[in-house]
C-alpha positions as CSV (number, residue, x, y, z in Angstrom):
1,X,84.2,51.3,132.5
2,X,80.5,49.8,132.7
3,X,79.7,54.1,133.3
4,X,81.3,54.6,130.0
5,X,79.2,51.6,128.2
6,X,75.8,53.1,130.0
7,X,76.4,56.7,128.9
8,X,77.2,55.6,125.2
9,X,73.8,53.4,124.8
10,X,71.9,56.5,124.8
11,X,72.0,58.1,121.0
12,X,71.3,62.2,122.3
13,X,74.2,61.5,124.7
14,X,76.5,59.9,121.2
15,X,75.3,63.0,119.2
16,X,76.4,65.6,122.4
17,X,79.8,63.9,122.0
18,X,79.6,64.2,117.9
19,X,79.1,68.3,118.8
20,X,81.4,68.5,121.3
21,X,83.9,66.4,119.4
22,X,83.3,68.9,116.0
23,X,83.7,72.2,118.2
24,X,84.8,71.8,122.1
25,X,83.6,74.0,124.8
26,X,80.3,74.7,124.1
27,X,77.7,76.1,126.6
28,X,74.3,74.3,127.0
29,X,72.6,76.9,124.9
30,X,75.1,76.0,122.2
31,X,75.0,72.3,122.5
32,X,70.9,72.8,122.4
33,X,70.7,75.1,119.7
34,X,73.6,72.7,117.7
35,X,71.3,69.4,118.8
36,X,68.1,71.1,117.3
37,X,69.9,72.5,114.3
38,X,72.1,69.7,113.1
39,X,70.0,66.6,114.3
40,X,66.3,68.2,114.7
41,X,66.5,67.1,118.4
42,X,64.5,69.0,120.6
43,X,64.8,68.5,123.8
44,X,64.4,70.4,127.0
45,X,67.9,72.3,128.5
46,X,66.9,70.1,131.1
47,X,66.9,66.9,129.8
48,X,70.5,68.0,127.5
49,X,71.3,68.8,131.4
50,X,71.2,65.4,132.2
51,X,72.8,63.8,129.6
52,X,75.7,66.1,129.8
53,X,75.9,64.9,133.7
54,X,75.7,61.6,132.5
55,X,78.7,62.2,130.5
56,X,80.9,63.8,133.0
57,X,79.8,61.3,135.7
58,X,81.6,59.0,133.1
59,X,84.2,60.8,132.2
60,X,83.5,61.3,128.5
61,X,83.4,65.6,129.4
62,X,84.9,68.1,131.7
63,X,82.9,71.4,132.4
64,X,84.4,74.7,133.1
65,X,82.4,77.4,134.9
66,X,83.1,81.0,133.9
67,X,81.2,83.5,135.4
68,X,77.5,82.2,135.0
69,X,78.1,80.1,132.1
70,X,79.4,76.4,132.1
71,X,81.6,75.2,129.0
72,X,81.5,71.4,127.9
73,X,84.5,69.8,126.7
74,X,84.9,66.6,125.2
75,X,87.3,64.3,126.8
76,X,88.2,60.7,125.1
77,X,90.4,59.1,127.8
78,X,88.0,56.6,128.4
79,X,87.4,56.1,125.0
80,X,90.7,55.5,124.5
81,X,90.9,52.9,127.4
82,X,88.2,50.7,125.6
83,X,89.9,50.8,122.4
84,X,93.0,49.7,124.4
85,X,91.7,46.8,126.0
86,X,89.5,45.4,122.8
87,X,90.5,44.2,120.3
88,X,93.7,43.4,121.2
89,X,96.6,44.2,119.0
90,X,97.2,40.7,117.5
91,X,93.8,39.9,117.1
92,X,93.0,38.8,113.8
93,X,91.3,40.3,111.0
94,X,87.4,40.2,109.9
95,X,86.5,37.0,108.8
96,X,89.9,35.2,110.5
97,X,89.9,33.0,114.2
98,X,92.1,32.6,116.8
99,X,91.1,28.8,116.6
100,X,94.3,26.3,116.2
101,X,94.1,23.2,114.3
């Protein structure tokens, strides 16, 4: 889970997911040109390149290769794990403790 926590911290990786999560299965050019367009982040192919590897290394995409091109797919399993484990169902709401007295 800490892979998950790393490849969040990083806001161009959070905003990959945001594309991803608006339109799934994008190629890098898409994701780059979508980045630039909709955020005004510039960055290298290369540098998306790595983020994007950060993000499968943690499970957050899946990649599909077809032909020459790769498609990105957002994948919230592990998402779905943290929101599982925290906050637990019964905990209590803003502003509330679990202290007795």
């Amino acid at each position: 889970m800490a892979d998950v926590f790393r490849a969040l911290d990083d806001e161009t990786r959070r905003l990959v997911l945001d594309e991803l999560a608006a339109r799934d299965g994008q190629s890098l050019f898409e994701i780059c040109s979508s980045l630039a367009m909709h955020h005004g982040v510039t960055l290298t192919r290369q540098a998306i390149s790595q983020h994007l590897a950060t993000l499968e290394a943690a499970g957050l995409i899946a990649t599909e290769r077809r032909g020459r091109t790769k498609f990105h797919y957002f994948t919230p399993g592990p998402l779905r794990e943290i929101t599982r484990r925290w906050p637990p169902d019964d905990a209590p709401s803003s502003g509330e403790t679990n202290r007795k007295e």
